[in-house]
Biopython code that builds the backbone (N, CA, C, O; Angstrom):
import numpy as np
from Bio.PDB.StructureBuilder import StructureBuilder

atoms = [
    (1, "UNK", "N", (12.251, 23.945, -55.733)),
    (1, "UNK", "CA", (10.845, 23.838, -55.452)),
    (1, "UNK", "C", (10.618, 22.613, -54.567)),
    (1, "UNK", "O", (11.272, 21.595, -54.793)),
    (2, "UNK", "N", (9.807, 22.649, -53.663)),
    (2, "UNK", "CA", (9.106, 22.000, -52.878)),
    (2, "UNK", "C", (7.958, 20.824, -53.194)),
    (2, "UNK", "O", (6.850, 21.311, -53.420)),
    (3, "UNK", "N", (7.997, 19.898, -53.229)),
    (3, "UNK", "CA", (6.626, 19.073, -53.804)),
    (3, "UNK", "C", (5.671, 18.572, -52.363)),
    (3, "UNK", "O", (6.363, 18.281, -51.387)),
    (4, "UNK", "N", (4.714, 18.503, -52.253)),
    (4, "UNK", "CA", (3.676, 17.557, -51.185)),
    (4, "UNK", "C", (3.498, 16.283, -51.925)),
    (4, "UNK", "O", (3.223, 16.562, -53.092)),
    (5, "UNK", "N", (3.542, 14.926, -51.722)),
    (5, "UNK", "CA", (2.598, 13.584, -52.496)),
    (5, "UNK", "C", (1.975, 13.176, -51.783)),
    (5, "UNK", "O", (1.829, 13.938, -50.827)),
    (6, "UNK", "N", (1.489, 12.333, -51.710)),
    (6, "UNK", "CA", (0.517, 11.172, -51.101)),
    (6, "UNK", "C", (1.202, 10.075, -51.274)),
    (6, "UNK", "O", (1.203, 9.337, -52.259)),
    (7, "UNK", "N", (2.053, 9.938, -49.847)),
    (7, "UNK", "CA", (2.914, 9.043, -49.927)),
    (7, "UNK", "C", (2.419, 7.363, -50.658)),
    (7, "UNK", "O", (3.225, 6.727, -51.337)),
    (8, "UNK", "N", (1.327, 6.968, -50.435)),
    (8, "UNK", "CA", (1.093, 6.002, -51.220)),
    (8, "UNK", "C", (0.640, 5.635, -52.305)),
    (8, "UNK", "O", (0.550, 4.422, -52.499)),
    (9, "UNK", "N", (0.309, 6.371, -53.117)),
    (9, "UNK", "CA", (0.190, 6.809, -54.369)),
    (9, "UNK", "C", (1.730, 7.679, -55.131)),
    (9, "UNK", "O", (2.616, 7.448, -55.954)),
    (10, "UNK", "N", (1.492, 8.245, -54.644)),
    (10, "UNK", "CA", (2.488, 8.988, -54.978)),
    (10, "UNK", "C", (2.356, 10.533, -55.847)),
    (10, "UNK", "O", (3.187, 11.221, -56.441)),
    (11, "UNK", "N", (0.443, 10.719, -55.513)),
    (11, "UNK", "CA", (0.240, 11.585, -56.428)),
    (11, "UNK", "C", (0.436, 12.861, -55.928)),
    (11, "UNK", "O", (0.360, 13.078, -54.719)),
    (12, "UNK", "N", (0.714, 13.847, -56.850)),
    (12, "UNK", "CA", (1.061, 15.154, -56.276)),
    (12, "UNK", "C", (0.096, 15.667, -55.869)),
    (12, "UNK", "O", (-1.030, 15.721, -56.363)),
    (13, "UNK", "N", (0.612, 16.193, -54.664)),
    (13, "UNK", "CA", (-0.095, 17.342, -53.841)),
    (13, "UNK", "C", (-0.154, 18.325, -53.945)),
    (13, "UNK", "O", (-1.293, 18.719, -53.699)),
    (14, "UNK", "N", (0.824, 19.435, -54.332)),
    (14, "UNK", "CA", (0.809, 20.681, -54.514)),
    (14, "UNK", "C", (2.277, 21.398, -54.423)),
    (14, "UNK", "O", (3.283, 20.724, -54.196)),
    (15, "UNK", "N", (2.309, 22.309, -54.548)),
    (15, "UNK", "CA", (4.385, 22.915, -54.121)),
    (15, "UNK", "C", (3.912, 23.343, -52.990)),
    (15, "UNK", "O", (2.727, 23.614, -52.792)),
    (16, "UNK", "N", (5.141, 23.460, -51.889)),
    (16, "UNK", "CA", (5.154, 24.048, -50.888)),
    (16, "UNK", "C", (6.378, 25.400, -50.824)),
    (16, "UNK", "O", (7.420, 25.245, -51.461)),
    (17, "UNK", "N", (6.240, 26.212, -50.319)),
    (17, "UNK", "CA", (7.238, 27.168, -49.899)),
    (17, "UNK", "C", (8.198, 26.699, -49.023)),
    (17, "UNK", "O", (7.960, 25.497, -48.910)),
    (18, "UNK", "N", (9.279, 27.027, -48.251)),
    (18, "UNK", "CA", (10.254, 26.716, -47.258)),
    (18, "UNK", "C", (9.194, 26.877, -46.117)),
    (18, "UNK", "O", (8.780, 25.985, -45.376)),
    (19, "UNK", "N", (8.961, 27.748, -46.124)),
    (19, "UNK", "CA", (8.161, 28.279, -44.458)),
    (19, "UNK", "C", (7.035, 27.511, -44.540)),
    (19, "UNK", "O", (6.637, 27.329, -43.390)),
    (20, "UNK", "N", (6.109, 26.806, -45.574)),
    (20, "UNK", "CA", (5.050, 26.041, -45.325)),
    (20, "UNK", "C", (5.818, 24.733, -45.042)),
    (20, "UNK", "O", (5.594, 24.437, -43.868)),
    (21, "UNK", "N", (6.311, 24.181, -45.394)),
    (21, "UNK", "CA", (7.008, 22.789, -44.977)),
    (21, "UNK", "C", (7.569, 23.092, -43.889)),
    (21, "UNK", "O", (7.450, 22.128, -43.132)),
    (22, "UNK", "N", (8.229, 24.088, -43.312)),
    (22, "UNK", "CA", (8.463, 23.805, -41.790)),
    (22, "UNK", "C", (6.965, 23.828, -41.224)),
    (22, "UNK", "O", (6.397, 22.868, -40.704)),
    (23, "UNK", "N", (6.671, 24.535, -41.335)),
    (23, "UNK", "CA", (5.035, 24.962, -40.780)),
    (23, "UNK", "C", (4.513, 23.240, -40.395)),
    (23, "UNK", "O", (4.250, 22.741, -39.301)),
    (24, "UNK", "N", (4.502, 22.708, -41.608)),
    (24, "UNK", "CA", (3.937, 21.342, -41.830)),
    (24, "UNK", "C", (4.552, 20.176, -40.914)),
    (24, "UNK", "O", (3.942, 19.291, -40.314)),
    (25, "UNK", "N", (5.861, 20.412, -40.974)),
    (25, "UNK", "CA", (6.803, 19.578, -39.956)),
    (25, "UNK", "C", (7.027, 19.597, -38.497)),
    (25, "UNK", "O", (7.301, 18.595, -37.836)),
    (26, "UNK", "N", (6.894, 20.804, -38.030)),
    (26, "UNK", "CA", (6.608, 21.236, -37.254)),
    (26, "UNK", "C", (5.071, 20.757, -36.275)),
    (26, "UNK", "O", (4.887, 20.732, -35.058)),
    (27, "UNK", "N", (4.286, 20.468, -37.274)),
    (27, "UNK", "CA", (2.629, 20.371, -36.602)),
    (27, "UNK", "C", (1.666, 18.705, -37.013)),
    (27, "UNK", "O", (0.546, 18.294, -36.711)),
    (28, "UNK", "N", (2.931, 18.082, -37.908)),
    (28, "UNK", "CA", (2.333, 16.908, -38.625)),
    (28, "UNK", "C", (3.271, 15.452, -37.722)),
    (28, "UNK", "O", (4.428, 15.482, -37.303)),
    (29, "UNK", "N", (2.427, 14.474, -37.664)),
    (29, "UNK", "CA", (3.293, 13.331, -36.788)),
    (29, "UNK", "C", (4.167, 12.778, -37.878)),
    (29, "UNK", "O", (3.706, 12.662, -39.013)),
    (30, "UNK", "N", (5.524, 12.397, -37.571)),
    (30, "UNK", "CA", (6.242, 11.802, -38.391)),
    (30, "UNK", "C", (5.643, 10.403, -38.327)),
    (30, "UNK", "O", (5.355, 9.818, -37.283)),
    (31, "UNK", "N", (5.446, 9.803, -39.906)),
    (31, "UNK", "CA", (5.211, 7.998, -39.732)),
    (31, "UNK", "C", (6.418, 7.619, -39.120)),
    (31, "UNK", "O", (6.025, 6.666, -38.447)),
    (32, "UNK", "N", (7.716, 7.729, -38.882)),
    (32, "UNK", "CA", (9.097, 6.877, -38.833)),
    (32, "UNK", "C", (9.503, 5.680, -39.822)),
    (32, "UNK", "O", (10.103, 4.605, -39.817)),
    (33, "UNK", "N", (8.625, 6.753, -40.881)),
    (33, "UNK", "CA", (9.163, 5.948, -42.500)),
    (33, "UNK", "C", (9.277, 6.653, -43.443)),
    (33, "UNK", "O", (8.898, 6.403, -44.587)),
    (34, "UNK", "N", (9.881, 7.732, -43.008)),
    (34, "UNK", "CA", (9.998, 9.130, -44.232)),
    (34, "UNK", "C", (9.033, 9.816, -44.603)),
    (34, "UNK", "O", (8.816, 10.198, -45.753)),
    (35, "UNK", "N", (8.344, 10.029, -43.574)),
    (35, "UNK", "CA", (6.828, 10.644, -44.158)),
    (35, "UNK", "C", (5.722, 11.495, -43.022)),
    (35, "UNK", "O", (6.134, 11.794, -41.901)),
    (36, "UNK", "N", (4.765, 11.720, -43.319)),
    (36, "UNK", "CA", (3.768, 12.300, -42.323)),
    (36, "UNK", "C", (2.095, 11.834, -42.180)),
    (36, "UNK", "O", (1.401, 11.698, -43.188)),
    (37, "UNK", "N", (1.638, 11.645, -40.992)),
    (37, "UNK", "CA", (0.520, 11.595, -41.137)),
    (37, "UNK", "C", (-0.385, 12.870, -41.193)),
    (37, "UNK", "O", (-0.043, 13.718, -40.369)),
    (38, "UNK", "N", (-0.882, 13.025, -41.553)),
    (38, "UNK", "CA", (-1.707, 13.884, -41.609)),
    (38, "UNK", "C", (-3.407, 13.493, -41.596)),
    (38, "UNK", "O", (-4.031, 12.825, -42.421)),
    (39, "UNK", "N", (-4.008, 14.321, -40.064)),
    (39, "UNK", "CA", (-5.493, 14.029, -39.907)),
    (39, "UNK", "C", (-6.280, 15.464, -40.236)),
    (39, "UNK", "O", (-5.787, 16.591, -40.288)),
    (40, "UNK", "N", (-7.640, 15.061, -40.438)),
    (40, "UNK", "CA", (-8.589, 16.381, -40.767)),
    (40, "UNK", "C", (-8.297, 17.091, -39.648)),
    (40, "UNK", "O", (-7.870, 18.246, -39.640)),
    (41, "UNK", "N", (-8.532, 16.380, -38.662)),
    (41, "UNK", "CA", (-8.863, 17.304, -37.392)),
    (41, "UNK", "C", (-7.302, 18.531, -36.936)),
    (41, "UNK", "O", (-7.207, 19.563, -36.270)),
    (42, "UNK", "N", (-6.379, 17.722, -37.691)),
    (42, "UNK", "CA", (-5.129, 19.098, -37.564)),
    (42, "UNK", "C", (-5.032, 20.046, -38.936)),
    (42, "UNK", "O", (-4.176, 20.916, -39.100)),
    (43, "UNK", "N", (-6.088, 19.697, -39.892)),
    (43, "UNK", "CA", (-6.819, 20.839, -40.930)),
    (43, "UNK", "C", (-7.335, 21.732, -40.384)),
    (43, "UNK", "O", (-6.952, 22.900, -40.331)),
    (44, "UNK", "N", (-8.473, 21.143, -39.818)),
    (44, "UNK", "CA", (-9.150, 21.773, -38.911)),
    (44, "UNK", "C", (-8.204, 22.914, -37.753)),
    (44, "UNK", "O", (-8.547, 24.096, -37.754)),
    (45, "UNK", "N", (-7.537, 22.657, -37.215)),
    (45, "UNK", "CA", (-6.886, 23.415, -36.355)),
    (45, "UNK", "C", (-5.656, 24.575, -37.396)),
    (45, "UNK", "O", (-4.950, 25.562, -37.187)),
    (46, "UNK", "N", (-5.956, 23.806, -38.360)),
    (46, "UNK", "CA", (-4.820, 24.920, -38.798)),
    (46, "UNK", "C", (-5.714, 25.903, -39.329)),
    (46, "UNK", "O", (-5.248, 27.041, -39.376)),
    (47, "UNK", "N", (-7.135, 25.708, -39.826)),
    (47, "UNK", "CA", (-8.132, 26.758, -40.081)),
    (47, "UNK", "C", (-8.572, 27.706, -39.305)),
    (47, "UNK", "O", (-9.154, 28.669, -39.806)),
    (48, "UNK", "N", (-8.379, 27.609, -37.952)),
    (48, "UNK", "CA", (-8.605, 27.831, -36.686)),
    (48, "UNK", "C", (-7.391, 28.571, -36.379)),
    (48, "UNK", "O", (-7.734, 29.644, -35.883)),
    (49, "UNK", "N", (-6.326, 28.494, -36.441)),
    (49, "UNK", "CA", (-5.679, 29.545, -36.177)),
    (49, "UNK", "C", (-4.555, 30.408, -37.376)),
    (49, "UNK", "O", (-3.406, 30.837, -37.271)),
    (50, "UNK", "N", (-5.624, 30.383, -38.567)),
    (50, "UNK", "CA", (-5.298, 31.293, -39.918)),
    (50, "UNK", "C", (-4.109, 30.725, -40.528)),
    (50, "UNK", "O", (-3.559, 31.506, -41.305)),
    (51, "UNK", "N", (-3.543, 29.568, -40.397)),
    (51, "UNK", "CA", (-3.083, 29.136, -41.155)),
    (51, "UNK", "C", (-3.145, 29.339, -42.913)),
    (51, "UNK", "O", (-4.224, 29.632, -43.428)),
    (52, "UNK", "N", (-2.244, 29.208, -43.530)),
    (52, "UNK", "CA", (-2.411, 30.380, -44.757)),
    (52, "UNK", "C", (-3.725, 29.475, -45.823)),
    (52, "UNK", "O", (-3.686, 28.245, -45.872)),
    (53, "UNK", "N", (-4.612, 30.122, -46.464)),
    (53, "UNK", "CA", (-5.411, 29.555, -46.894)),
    (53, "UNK", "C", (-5.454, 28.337, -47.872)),
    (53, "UNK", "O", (-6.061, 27.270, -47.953)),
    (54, "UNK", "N", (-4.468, 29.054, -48.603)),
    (54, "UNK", "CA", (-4.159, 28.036, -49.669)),
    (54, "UNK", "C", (-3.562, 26.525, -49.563)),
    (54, "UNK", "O", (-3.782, 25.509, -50.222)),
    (55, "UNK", "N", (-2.677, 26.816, -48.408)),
    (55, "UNK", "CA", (-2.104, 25.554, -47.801)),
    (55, "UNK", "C", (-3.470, 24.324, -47.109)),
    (55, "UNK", "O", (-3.579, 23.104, -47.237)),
    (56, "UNK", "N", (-4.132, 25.118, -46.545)),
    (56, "UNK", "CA", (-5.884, 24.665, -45.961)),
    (56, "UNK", "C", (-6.262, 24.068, -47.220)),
    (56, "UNK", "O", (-5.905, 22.900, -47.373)),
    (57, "UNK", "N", (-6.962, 24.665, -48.234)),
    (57, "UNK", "CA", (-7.128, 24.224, -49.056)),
    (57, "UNK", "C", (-6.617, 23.020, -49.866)),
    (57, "UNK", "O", (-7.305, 22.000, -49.887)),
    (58, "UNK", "N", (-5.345, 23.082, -50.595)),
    (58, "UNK", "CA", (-4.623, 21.970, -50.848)),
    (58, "UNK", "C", (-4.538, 20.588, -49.906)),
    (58, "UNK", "O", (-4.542, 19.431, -50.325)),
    (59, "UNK", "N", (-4.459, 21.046, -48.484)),
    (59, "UNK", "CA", (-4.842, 19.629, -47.393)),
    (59, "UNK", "C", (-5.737, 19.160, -47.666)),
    (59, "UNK", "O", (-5.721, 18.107, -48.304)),
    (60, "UNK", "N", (-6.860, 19.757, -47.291)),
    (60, "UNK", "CA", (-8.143, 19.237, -47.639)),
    (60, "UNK", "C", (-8.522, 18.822, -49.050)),
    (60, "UNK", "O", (-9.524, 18.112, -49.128)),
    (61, "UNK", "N", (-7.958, 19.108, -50.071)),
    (61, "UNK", "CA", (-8.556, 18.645, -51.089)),
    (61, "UNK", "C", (-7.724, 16.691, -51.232)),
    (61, "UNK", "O", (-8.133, 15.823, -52.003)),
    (62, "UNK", "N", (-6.521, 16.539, -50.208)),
    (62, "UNK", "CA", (-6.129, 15.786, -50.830)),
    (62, "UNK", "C", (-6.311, 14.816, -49.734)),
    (62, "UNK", "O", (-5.534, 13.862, -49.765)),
    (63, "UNK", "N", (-7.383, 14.859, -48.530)),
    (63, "UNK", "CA", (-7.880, 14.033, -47.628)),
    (63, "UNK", "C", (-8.595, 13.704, -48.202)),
    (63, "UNK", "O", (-8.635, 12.512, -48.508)),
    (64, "UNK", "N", (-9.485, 14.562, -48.623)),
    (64, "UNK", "CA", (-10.647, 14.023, -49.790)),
    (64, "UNK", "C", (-11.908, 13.089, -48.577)),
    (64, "UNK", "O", (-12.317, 13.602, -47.536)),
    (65, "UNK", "N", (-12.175, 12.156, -48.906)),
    (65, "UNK", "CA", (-13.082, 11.950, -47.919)),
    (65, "UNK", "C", (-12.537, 11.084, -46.750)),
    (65, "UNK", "O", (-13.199, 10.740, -45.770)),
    (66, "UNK", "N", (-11.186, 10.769, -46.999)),
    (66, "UNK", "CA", (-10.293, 10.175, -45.446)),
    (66, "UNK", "C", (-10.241, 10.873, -44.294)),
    (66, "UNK", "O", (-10.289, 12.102, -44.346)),
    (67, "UNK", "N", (-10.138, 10.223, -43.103)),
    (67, "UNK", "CA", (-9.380, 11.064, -42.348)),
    (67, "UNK", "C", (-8.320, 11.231, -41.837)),
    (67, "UNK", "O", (-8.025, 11.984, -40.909)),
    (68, "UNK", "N", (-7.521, 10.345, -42.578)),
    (68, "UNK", "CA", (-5.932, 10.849, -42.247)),
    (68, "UNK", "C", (-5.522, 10.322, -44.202)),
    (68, "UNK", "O", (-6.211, 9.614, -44.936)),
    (69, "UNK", "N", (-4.199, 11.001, -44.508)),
    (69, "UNK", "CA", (-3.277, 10.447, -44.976)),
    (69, "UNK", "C", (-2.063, 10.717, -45.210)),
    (69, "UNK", "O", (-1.610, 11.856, -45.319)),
    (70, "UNK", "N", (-1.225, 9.322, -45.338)),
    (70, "UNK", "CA", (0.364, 9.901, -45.382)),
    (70, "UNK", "C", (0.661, 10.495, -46.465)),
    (70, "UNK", "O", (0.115, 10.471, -47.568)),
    (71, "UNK", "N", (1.597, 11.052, -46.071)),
    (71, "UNK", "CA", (2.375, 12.796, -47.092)),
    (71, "UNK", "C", (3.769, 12.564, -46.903)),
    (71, "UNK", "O", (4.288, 12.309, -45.816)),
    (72, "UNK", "N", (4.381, 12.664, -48.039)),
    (72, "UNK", "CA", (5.636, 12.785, -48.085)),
    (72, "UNK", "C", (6.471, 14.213, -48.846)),
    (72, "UNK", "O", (5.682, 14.678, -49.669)),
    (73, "UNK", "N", (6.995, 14.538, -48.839)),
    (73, "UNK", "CA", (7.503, 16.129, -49.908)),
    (73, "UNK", "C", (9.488, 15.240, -50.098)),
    (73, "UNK", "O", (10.229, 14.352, -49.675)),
    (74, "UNK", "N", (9.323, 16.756, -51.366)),
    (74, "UNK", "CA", (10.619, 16.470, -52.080)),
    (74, "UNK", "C", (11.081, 17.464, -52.438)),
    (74, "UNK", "O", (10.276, 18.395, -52.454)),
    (75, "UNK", "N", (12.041, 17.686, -52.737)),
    (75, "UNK", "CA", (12.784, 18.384, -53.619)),
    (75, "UNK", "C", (13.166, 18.526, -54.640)),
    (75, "UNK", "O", (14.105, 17.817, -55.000)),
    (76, "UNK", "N", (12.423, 19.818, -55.838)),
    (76, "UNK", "CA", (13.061, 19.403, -56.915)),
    (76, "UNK", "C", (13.622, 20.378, -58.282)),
    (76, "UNK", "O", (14.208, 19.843, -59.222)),
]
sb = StructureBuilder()
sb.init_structure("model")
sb.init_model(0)
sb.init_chain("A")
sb.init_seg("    ")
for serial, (resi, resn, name, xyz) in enumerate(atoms, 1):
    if name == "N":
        sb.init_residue(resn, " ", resi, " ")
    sb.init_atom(name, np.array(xyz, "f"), 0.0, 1.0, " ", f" {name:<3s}", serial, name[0])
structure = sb.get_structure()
């Protein structure tokens, strides 16, 4: 299984599938500290082109009222 956190916290985010974490890696800036930034506005774009819902969802719930934050995933 796949985990999402909030890299500075460390609180969980949600599981990811294989194909959503590439998805994610693929479209998210690496910090160049083991991790990702993640902004609304590439929520936004992933809503925009049907990105799977649930994955939308889980982003957004864990921007919460930021507009960016770092994400890290694991394996476990």
């Amino acid at each position: 299984m796949i985990t999402l956190r909030n890299k500075g916290t460390r609180r969980r985010i949600g599981p990811l599938s294989e194909d959503l974490l590439q998805f994610l890696i693929g479209h998210l800036e690496d910090d160049g500290d083991h991790g990702y930034i993640m902004r609304r506005s590439q929520v936004q774009s992933f809503k925009e082109c049907r990105a799977d819902p649930g994955l939308v969802t889980m982003l957004e719930k864990a921007l919460g009222d930021c507009d960016q934050v770092a994400i890290v995933w694991e394996r476990t």
